[in-house]
SEVEXMI-718039 format. One record per residue (C-alpha): residue in one letter; residue number from 1; y negated, z negated, x. Coordinates in steps of 0.05 Angstrom, whole numbers. Example, Ala and Ser with C-alpha at 12.3 -4.5 7.8 and 13.67 -1.06 7.14 Angstrom:
rest nr Y Z X
A 1 90 -156 246
S 2 21 -143 273
END
This chain:
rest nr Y Z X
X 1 -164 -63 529
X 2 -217 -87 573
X 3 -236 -101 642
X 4 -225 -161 689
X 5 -254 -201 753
X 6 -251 -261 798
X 7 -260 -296 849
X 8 -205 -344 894
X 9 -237 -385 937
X 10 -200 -416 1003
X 11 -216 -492 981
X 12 -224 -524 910
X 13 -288 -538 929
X 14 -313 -482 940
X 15 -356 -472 876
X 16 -361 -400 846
X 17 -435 -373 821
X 18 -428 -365 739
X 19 -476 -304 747
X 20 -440 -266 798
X 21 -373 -268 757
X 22 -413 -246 691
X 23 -449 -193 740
X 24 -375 -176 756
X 25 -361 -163 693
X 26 -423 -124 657
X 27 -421 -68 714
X 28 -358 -47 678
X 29 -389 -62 607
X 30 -366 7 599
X 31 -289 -20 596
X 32 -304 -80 547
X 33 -374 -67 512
X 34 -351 -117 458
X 35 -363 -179 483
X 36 -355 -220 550
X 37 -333 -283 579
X 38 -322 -324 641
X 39 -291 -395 663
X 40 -303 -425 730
X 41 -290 -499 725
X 42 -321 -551 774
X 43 -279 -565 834
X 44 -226 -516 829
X 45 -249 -462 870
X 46 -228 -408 817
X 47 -267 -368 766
X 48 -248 -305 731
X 49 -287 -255 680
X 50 -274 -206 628
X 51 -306 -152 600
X 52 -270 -136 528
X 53 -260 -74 482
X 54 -228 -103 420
X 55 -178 -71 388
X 56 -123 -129 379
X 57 -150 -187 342
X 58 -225 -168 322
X 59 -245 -239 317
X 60 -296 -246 374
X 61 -288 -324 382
X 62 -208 -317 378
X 63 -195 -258 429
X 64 -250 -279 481
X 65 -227 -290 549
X 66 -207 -321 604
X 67 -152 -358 573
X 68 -160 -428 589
X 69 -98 -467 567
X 70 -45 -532 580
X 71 -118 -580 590
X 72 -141 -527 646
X 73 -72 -520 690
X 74 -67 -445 669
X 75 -131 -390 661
X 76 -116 -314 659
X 77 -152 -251 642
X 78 -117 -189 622
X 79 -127 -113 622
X 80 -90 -66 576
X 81 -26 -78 524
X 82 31 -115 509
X 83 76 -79 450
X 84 119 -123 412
X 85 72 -169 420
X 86 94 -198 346
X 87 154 -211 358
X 88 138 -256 424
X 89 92 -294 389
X 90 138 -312 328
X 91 193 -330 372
X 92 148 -376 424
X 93 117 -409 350
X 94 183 -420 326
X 95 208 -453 393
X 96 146 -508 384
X 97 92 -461 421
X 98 15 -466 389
X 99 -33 -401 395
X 100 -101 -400 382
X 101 -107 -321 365
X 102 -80 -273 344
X 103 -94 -227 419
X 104 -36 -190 455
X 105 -59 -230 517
X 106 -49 -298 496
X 107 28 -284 496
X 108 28 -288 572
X 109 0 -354 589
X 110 51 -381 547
X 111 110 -339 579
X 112 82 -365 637
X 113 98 -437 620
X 114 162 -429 585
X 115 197 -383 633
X 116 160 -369 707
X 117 125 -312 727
X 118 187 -277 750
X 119 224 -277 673
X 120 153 -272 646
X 121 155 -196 674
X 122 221 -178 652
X 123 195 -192 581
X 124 129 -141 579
X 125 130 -84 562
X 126 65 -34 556
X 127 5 -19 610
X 128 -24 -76 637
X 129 -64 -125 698
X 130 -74 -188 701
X 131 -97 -242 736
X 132 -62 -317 720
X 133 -80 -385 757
X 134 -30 -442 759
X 135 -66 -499 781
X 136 1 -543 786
X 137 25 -492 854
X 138 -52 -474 871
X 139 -25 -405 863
X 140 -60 -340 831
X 141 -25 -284 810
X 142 -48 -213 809
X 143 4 -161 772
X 144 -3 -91 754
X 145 50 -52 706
X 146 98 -9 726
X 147 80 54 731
X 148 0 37 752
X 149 -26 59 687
X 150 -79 1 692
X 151 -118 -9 752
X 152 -130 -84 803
X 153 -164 -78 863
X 154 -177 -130 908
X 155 -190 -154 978
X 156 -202 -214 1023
X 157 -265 -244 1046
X 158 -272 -298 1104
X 159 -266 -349 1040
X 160 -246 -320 982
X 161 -202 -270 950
X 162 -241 -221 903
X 163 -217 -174 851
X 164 -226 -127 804
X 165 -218 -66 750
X 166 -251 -29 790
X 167 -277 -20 858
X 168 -349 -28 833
X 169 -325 -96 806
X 170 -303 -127 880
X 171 -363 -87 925
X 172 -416 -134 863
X 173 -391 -196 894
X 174 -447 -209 948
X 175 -397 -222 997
X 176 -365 -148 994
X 177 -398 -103 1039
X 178 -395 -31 1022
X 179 -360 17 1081
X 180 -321 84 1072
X 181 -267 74 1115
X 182 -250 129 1159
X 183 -167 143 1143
X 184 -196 133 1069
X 185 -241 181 1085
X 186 -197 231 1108
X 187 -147 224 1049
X 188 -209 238 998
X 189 -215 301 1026
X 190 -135 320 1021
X 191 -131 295 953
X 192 -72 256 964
X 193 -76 180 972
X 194 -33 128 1011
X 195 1 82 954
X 196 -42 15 955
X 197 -104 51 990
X 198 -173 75 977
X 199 -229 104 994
X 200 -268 39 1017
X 201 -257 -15 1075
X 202 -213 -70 1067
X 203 -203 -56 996
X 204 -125 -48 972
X 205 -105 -38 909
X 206 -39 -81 871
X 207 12 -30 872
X 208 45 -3 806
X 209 105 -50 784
X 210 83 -108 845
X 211 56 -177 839
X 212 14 -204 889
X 213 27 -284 896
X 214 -43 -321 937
X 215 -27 -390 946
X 216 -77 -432 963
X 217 -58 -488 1023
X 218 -105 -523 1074
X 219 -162 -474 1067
X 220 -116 -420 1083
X 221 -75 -362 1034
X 222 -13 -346 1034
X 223 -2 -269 1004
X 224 68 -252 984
X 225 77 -180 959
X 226 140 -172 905
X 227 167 -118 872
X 228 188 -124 804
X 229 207 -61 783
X 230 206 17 808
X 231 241 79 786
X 232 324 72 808
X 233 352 138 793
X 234 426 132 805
X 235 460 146 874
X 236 498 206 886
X 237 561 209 852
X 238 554 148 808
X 239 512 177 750
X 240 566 173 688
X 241 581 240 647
X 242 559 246 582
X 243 555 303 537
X 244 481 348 530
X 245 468 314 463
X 246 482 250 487
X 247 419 252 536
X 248 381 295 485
X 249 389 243 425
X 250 376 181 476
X 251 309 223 494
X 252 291 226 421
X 253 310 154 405
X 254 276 128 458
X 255 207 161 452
X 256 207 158 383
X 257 210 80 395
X 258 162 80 458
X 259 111 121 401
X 260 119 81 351
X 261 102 3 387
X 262 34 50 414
X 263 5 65 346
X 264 -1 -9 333
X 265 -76 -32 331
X 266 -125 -63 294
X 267 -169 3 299
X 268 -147 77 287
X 269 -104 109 330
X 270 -113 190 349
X 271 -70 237 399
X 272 -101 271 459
X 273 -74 348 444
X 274 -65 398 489
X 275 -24 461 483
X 276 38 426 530
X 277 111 399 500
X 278 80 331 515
X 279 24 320 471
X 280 50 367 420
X 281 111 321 427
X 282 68 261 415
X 283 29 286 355
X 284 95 313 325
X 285 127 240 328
X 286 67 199 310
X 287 50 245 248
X 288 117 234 229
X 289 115 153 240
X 290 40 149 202
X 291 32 152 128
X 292 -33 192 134
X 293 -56 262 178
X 294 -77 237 245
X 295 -135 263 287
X 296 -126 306 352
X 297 -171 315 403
X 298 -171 389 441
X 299 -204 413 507
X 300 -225 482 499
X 301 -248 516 564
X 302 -289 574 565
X 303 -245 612 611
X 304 -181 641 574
X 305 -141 646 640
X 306 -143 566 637
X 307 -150 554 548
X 308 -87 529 510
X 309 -135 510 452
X 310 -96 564 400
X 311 -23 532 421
X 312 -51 473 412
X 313 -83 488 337
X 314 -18 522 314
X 315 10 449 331
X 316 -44 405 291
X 317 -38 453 231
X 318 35 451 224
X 319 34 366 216
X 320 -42 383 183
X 321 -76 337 236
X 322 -147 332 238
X 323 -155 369 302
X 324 -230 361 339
X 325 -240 421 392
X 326 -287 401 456
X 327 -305 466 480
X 328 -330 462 556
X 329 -375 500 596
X 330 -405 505 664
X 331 -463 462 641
X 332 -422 403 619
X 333 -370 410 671
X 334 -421 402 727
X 335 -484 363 694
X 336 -423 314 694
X 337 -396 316 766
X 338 -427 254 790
X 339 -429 210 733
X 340 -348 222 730
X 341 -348 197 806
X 342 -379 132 794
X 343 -315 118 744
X 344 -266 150 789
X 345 -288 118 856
X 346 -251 178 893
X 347 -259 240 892
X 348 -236 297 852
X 349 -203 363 868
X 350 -227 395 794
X 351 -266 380 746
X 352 -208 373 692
X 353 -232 294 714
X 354 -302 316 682
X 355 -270 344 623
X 356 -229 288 610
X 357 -281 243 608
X 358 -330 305 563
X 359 -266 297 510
X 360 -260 208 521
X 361 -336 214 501
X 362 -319 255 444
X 363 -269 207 421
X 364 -322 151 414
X 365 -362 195 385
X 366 -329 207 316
X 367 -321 126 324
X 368 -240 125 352
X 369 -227 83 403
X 370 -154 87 416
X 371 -111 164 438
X 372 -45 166 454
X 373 -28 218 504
X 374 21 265 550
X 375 19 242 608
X 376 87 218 653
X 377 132 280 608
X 378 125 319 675
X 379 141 255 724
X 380 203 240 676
X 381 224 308 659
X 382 209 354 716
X 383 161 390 695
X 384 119 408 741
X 385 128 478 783
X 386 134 443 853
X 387 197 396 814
X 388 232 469 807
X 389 213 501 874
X 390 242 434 900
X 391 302 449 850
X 392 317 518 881
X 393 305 502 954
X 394 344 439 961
X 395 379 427 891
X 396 430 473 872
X 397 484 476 919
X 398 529 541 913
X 399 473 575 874
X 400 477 652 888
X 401 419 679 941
X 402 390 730 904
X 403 386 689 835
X 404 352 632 869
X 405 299 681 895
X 406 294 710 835
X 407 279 651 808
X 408 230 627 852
X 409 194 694 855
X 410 186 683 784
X 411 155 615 789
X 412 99 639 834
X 413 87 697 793
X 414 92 654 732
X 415 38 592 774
X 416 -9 646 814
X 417 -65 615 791
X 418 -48 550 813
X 419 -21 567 886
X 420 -57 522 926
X 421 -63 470 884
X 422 9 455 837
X 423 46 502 889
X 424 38 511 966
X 425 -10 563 993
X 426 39 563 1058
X 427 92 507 1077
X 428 83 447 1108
X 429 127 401 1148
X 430 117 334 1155
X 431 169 304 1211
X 432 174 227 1179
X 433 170 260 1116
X 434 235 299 1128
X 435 265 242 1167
X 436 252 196 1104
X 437 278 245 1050
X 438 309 300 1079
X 439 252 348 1055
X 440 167 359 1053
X 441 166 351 970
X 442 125 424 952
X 443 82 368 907
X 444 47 344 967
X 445 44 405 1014
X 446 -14 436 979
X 447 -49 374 998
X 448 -27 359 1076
X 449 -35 427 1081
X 450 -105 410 1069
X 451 -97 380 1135
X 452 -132 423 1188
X 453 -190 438 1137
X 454 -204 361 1134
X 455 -203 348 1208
X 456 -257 403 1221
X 457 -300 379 1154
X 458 -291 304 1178
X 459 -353 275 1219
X 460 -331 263 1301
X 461 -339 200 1292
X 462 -293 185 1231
X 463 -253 246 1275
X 464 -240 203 1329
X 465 -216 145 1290
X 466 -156 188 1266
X 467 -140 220 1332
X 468 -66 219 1331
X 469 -58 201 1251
X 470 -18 238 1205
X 471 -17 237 1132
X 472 45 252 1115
X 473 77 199 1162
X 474 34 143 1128
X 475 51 162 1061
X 476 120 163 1090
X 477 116 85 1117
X 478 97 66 1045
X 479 160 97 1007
X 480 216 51 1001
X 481 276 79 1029
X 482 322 40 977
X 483 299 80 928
X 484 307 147 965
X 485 368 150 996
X 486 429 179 976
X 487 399 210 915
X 488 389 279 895
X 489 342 323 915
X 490 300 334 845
X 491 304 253 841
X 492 272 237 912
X 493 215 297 893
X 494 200 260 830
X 495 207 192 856
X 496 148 218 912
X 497 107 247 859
X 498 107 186 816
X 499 87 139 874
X 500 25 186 901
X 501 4 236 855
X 502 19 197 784
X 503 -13 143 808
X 504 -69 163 848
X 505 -83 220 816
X 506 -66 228 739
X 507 -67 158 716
X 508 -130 150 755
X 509 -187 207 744
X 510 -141 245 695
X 511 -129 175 660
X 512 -163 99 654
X 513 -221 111 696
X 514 -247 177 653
X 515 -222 140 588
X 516 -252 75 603
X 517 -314 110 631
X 518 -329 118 547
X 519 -297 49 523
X 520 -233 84 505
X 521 -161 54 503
X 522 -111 117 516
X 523 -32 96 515
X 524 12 141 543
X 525 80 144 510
X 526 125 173 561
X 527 107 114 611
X 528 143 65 576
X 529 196 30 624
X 530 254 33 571
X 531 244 107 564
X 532 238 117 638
X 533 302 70 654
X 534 336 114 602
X 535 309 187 635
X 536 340 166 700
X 537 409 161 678
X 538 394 238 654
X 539 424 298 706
X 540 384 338 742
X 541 418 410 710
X 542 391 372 641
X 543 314 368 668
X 544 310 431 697
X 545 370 485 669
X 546 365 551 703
X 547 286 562 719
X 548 275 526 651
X 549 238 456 664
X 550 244 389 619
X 551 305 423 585
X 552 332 355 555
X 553 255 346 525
X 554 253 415 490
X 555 322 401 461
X 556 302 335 443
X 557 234 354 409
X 558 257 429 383
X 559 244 408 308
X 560 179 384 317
X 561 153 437 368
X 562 121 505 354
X 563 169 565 369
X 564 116 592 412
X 565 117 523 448
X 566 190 516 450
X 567 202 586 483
X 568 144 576 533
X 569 146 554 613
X 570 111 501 630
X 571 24 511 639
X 572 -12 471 688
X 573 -65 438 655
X 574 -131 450 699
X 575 -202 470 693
X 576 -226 536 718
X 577 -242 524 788
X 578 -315 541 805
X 579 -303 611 837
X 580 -267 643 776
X 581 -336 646 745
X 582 -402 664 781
X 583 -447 612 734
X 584 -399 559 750
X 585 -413 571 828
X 586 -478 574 824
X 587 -479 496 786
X 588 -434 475 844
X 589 -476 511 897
X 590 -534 469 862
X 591 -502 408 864
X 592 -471 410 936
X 593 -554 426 957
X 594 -575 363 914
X 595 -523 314 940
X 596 -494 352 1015
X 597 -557 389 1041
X 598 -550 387 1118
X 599 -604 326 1125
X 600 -562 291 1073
X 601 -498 297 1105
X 602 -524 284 1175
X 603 -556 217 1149
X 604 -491 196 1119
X 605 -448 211 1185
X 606 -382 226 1144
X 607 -375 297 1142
X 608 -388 360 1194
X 609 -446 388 1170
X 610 -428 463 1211
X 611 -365 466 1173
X 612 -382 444 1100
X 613 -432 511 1110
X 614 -366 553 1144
X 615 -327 529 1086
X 616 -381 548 1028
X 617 -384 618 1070
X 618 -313 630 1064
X 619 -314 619 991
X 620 -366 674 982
X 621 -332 721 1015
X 622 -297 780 986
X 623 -246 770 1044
X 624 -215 708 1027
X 625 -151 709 984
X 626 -148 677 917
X 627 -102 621 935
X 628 -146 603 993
X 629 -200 602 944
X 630 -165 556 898
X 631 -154 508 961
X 632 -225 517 994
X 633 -257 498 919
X 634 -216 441 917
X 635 -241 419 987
X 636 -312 432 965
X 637 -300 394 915
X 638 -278 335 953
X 639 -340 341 999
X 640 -398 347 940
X 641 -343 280 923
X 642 -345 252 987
X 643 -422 255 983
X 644 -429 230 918
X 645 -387 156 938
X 646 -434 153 986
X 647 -498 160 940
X 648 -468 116 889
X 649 -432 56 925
X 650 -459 64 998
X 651 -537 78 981
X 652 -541 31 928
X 653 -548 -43 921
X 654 -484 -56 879
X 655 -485 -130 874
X 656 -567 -120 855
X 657 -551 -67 809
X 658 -496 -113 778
X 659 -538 -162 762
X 660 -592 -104 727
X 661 -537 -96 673
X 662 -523 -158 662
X 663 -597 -168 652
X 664 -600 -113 612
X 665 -543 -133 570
X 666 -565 -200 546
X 667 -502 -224 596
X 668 -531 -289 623
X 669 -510 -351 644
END
């Protein structure tokens, strides 16, 4: 687990600075503290660095990278892990192939060789990027897993392409300068991203389960875009019948596998433990697998509205895990605001981001550097309260009136304190959205509902730039229609959460980047592509049954789950937003005057400085509703965000400051 960067330049000629990779690489020593390394050989107009946390292969001579293999015709530097690593290996030594450690990542240069990129993919399984330069075709590859659980940005220069772990990583090139771009702008504020953007100009991101192919011809690139893999849920009508236990003992078998290849390490391995089905479901399996009690890692907030802590203690004591209980408070919530926004290089709607990264900290604190956790249960399983609004609006044909209200009346009542956020404050319609799958998914109408707010809050300037642009109909554009049409309605909600909100939301400042921030590897189970080509297959009456969500998973993990657990609807897992308590509004108050006074905000010419101050009014006010509370913090919270890229990556000298840590590091060429 690490983090990597390079540089592609348009001629072999071209000669890359040694310094500015390794500067590339120590402003994310957070993701590889370990060690580093870099390889940028004379006249090839290619060099690539790596930052590395070790955890496979602890030999610091053996696991260094970039690979540099074949006499210099392949290099590659990888982020994240390959499971069944092993049994690669063996099979490549036994078929004549030499390795030189004993790393995950040397598996792939030698895939590479023996059977193509294309077959190469087909054959890795785990959460991964990588870079990989085959000098025979001039050709680099850039390739991020499937689901997007690791992170590659990258962009294009007037000579070179440059990428990254992380957006810090490409904006320390010198060449890279640093500009907020104004549709990125706009989506910062709604929360919701379109796939392969962010926040910054002319930076893109690989998408999840794509490979970028740059080949290098006459001073010019050539940049092919392929899909390898996405999520294919069946068409209508051609899903085959099976019997309930059939999909509840393929479940089992298949997470229990996906489990098992993620507690493999040279280190120890912990579980991330909340008081959900999925990381009770985790812990359950893995205590099971391991020989001795494992340790759990619980967020405890100090609001009991929002605190599963007890569910998730009754859990660690019944497989007697070692259970460590982070309890959060105003103070460490917000003291930590702005450091979590350098990781997460967007903003955040709440500060579960801040906790995350409070508990990652934690983690390498009692000297763990490896969790696995619960996140993609929801994406797989329907869990989430906008899958079952979805569900009864547009997903049970012939269902009686009055049950279906019933139903949904419940669900509100059930989510009130996350309507605005999980569940629509009010509907929204999105025309292209409709056109493409026949319905607005409720996931995203909290956020393009969002919409008006964020056109007032938006400086003119960036306003006029987006005169005429609509969200929802470039999030639309970016969905692939092959994989929408003529499937049911719960699929095509889950398949449009899984390419937005997963992605650009939970697997980024709910995931790597607030992990990583700390030098901490977490491996999420229920992302495996096996299990997920398996919980396609499964119907939609066995995710949700009745107005009971991830039915097939409760069945499937009954013997390992707490009654309590097992009984229970599904629990958003969020912080307390600021207004529930008056201390926590006063350290966001502080920290919008410390980082969006009015002079600041004027200066920076992104936001409206009027409106930011209409929007902290309406907050105060006894007047405004509680699930236009819930909305407005989350806008505020984008703003103070908003603010806070610009102070970090806008203000500051990143290349200069890149170069500070590596000075500071010992990291010199």
């Amino acid at each position: 687990m690490c983090g990597i960067a390079g540089v592609f330049a348009s001629t072999p000629s071209q000669a890359i600075d040694s310094q500015t990779l390794v500067n590339m690489a120590a402003i994310m020593n957070h993701r590889g503290p370990d060690s580093y390394g870099y390889c940028n050989p004379a006249d090839m107009g290619i060099g690539m660095s790596h930052a590395r946390l070790s955890i496979i292969d602890l030999d610091e001579n053996r696991g260094r990278q970039p690979f540099w293999l074949d006499g210099g015709q392949t290099m590659c530097v990888h982020n994240g892990e390959f499971y069944e690593y092993q049994r690669i290996r063996t099979d490549l030594i036994a078929a004549g192939v030499d390795f030189t450690s004993k790393s995950d990542s040397e598996v792939l240069p030698a895939l590479f060789r023996k059977f193509g990129m294309n077959d190469t993919l087909t054959r890795l399984r785990g959460e991964f990027a990588f870079s990989l330069y085959d000098e025979m075709e001039d050709t680099l590859y850039l390739v991020r897993d499937r689901f997007g659980i690791k992170p590659l940005y990258w962009t294009q220069t007037d000579d070179a392409i440059i990428y990254g772990s992380e957006v810090k990583v490409v904006l320390a090139h010198p060449d890279v300068k640093p500009e907020l771009d104004s549709e990125g702008l706009f989506h910062q504020l709604i929360q919701v991203m379109v796939p392969g953007t962010t926040a910054f100009k002319g930076i893109q991101q690989v998408e999840p389960g794509h490979m970028l192919k740059i080949t290098r011809k006459d001073g010019e690139f050539h940049i092919e875009t392929h899909k390898y893999w996405d999520m294919d849920f069946p068409l209508i009508g051609t899903r085959k019948e099976h019997t309930d236990d059939y999909y509840i003992e393929g479940v089992r078998r298949e997470l229990i596998d996906a489990v098992q290849v993620r507690l493999n390490a040279d280190v120890p391995v912990g579980c991330y433990l909340s008081g959900g089905i999925d990381s009770c479901s985790i812990l359950g399996l893995a205590s099971g697998i391991e020989q001795e009690p494992l340790k759990a890692f619980t967020i405890s907030f100090d609001n009991a509205d929002y605190d599963e802590s007890d569910i998730a203690t009754e859990m660690a004591e019944s497989v007697d895990a070692d259970q460590e209980i982070l309890k959060l408070n105003a103070d460490l919530l917000y003291n930590n605001f702005a450091r979590t926004i350098w990781h997460t290089e967007r903003t955040i709607y709440n500060t579960l981001a801040v906790a995350k990264l409070m508990m990652s900290q934690q983690v390498r604190h009692v000297n763990y550097k490896v969790v696995l956790t619960g996140e993609g249960s929801d994406e797989l399983f329907a869990g989430y309260p906008a899958f079952r609004q979805d569900m009864f609006l547009h997903g049970m044909e012939g269902l009686d009136a009055n049950q279906a209200t019933e139903w949904r009346q419940s669900l509100e009542t059930s989510n009130s304190l996350f309507k605005g956020a999980m569940l629509p404050k009010d509907e929204y319609v999105s025309d292209e959205l409709n056109k493409k799958i026949g319905f607005t998914p409720s996931c995203l109408q909290p956020w393009l509902g969002c919409t008006d707010h964020a056109r007032k809050l938006i400086h003119s300037g960036h306003r006029k730039n987006i005169e005429g642009y609509e969200p929802g109909t470039a999030i639309a554009e970016k969905l692939d229609d092959a994989f929408l049409s003529e499937r049911h309605p719960l699929d095509k909600a889950q398949y449009v959460w899984i390419k937005t909100m997963l992605e650009g939301q939970i697997l980024t400042w709910g995931g790597d980047r607030v992990d990583m921030a700390n030098s901490m590897e977490a491996r999420p189970p229920f992302l495996d592509h096996k299990l997920a080509e398996f919980a396609v297959t499964i119907p939609p009456e066995m995710r949700i049954r009745g107005s009971k969500e991830k039915y097939v998973l409760r069945e499937a993990m009954k013997g390992v789950l707490p009654e309590t657990l097992y009984k229970r609807e599904k629990f958003a897992f969020m912080a307390p937003p600021a207004h529930t308590d008056e201390k926590k509004w006063k350290k966001l108050r502080g920290l919008l005057e410390q980082f969006a006074s009015r002079e600041k905000v004027e200066k920076a010419g992104l936001l409206d400085a009027d409106y930011l101050e209409t929007l902290i009014e309406k907050q105060e006010s006894p007047d405004t509703d509680a699930s236009e509370k819930v909305q407005v913090d989350a806008i505020l919270n984008h703003a103070l965000g908003v603010m806070i890229l610009h102070h970090h990556f806008i203000e500051r000298d990143i290349p200069a400051y890149a170069y500070e840590q590596a000075q500071s590091l010992n990291w010199v060429v």
